[in-house]
N, C-alpha and C positions, 0 to 999 in steps of 0.2 A: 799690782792691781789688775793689770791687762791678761795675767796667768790666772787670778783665781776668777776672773771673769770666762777665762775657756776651760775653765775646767767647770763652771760651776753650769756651762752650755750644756756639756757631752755629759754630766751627770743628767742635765736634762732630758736629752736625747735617748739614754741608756732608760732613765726611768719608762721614757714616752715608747718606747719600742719596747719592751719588758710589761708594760700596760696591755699591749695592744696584742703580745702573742697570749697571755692568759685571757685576755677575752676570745681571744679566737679558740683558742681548746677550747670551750667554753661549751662550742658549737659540736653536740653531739649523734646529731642526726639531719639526714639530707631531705627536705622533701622534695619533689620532681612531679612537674607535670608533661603528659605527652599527650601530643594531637597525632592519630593516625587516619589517615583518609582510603578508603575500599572504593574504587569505582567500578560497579558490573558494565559492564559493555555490552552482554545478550548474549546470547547461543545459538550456536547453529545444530540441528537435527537433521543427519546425514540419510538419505531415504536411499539415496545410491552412491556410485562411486564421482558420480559428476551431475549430483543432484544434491542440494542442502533447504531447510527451513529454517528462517531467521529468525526468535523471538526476540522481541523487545527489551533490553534491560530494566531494570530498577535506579538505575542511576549511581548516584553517588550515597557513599554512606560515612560517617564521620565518628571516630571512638573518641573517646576521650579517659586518659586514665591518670592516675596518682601512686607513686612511688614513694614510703617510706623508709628511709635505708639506717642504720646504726650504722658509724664509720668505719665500724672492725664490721661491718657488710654480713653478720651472722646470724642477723634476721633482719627478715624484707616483710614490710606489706603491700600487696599490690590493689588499689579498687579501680574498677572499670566502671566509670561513673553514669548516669542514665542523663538523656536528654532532659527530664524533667530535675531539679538539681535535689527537689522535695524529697525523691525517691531515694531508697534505701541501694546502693552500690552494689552492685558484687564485688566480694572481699579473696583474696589469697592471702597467703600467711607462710612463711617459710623459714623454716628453722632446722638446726642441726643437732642429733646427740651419738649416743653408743661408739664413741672416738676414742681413737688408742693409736699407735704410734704409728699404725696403717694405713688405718681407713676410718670414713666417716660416710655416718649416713643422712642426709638431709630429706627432711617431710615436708610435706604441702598439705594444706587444708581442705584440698579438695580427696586427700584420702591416699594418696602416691608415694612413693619413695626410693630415693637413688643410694645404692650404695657405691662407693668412691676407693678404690684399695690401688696405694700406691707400691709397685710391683720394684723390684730390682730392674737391671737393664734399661730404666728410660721409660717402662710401660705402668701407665694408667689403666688401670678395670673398672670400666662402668658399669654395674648389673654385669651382664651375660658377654659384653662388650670389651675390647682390649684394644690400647691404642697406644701404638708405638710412636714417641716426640724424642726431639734432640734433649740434648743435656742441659741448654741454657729454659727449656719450655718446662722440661721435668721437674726441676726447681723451684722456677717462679709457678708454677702450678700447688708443688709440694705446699710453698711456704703459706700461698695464697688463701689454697683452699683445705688442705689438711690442719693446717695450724693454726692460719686468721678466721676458716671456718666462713670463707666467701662463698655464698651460692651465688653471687652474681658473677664472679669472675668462673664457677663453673658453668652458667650460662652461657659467656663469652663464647670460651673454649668448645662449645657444642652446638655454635649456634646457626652450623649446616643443615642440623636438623634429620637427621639419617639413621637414626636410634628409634626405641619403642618409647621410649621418654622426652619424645618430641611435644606433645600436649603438657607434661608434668612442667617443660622449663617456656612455655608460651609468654605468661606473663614478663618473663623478663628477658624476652630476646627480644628489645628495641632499645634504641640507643640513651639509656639512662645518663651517662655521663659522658654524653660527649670521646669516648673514649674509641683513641685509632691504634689500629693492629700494629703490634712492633712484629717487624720483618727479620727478625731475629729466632722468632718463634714457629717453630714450625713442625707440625704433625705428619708423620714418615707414611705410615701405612697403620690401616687397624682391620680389625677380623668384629664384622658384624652378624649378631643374632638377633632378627625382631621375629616376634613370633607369628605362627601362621594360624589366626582366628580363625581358618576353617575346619582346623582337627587341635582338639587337645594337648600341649605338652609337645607340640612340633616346633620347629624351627626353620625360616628360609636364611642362611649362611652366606652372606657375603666378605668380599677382600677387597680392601681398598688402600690406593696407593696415592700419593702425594706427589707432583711435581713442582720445583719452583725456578725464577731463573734466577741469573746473578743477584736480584739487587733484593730478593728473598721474596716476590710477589706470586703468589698460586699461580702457575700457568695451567694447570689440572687437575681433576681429583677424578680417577676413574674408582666404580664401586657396583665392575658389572654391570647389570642390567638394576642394578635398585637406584642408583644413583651416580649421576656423572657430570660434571661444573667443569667449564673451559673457557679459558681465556680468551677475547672476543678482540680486543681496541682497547687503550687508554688515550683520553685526551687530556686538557690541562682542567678538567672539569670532575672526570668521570672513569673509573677502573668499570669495564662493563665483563660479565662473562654471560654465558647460555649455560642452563643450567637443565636436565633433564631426569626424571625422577617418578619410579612408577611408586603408586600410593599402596597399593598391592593389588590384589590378581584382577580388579574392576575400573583399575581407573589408573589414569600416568596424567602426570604433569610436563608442561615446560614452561620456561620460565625464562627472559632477561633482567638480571642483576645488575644497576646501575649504583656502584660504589661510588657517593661523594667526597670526593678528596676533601674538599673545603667542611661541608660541614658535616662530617661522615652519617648523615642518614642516610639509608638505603632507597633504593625503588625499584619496582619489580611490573615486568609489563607481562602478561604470565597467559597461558588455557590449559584448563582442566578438562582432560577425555572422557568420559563416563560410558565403559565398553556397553555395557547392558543396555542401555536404548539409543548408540550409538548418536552420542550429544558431544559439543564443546562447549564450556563453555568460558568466556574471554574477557579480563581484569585488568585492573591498576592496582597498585599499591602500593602509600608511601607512607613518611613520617614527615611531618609536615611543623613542627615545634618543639624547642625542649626547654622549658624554665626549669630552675632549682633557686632554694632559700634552703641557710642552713641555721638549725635551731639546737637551742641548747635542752630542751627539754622535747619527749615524743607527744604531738597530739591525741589527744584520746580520741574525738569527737571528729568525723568528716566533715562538721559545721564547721569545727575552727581550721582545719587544714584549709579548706577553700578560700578563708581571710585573710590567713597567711600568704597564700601564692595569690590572691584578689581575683579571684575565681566568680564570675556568675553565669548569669544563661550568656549572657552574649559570648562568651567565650568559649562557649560550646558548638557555634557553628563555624 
């Protein structure tokens, strides 16, 4: 009696865990909400070499956005919601076709398009771009993004931002899912082309090189004079680097990168030069929230997404 009593348990237990993983596949899309916060600090207007004028900032400024993901990640919606919740969002839309055993090319709704062509040797071609990664990055990129058809995990992978399709992959370089870099993967050196808007059909040609130390953590990314990120301090908090970056022939950037270990959102304490009326001007900016709910079916309606993740005005400041 006492044997068909434990068997008749673990038949239980097998149904009850056998229940619970087919409601979970169940679950065929992510939704994601992110709060990001912009604080202007003001600017300074340089009249001489030891002379500046201060203007006032604007303060603080607060986005707020929604992520729809499919779990094979091969289309994303992204809305950047408006303070009034009445108002109509701005929408992205990202998806993939023209795929064959090389390459893939993924569109955006705002009219853009990456193509993706995985090279022999370890080398990825983005567009006009070519980027040399280890064997173990090569792979989990291949299977990722040639085969699962992830534009979010080509996000990931690009999300220094040093390409001309720095605007195309905007929406989704914030930390959607919680996800931390494995030190295992790592991009060697790549040859960049962004183009030069001042004459037709030009190019400014960059090389860029990778360094890491033992425990596989960026200590550099030199990229010439268009882009250069260096190791600064790690505390038990914070991987910070300085990171320095001209926008092209008008204007450069710097910027401090405070990598959260704990909750890997980013923050960046940053000024932008603006050579032509020789201006700074000086920022914040972080991600300050990430909810996700996952659902068996995609929302039509930006009405019901906001119900789902219990979205109102309050939630927007």
């Amino acid at each position: 009696m006492k044997k068909i009593i434990n068997l008749f348990s673990i038949a239980c237990l097998l149904l009850f865990f056998c229940s619970s993983n087919i409601k979970k596949d169940k679950s065929n899309y992510t939704i994601a909400f992110v709060k990001e916060v912009y604080i202007d600090e003001g600017n300074y207007t340089f009249n001489d070499e030891n002379d500046s004028t201060y203007t006032k900032a604007e303060g603080e400024r607060i986005e707020n956005f929604i992520g729809i993901f499919s779990k094979k990640q091969d289309t994303v919606t992204v809305y950047k919601l408006n303070q009034d919740l009445n108002e109509k969002p701005e929408k992205f839309s990202f998806w993939s076709k023209n795929k064959n055993n090389k390459s893939i090319t993924f569109y955006c709704s705002a009219g853009d398009d990456i193509k993706i062509t995985f090279s022999n040797l370890n080398k990825v071609i983005v567009n006009n771009d070519t980027y040399q990664v280890n064997k173990e990055y090569y792979n989990f990129l291949k299977q990722k993004i040639l085969i699962e058809k992830s534009v979010l995990d080509l996000g990931f992978f690009l999300k220094d931002g040093y390409g001309d399709y720095e605007e195309f992959l905007k929406p989704l370089n914030k930390n959607w899912r919680n996800q931390k870099e494995n030190n295992k993967f790592k991009i060697i050196q790549a040859k960049i082309k962004n183009k030069n808007y001042q004459t037709d059909n030009h190019f400014f040609t960059y090389s860029f090189t990778y360094k890491y130390d033992k425990n596989g953590i960026v200590e550099n990314v030199l990229g010439e004079n268009s882009f250069n990120k260096k190791f600064v301090k790690e505390n038990n908090k914070y991987i910070i680097y300085v990171i320095n970056r001209s926008i092209n022939e008008r204007a450069s950037e710097n910027e401090h990168l405070y990598k959260n270990k704990i909750t890997f959102f980013d923050s960046i304490v940053g000024n932008r030069t603006r050579y032509s009326n020789a201006t700074t001007y000086c920022y914040k900016k972080y991600q300050s929230k990430l909810s996700t709910i996952d659902v068996e079916t995609k929302p039509q309606k930006i009405q019901d997404v906001l119900k789902l993740l219990n979205i109102d005005q309050n939630c927007l400041n």
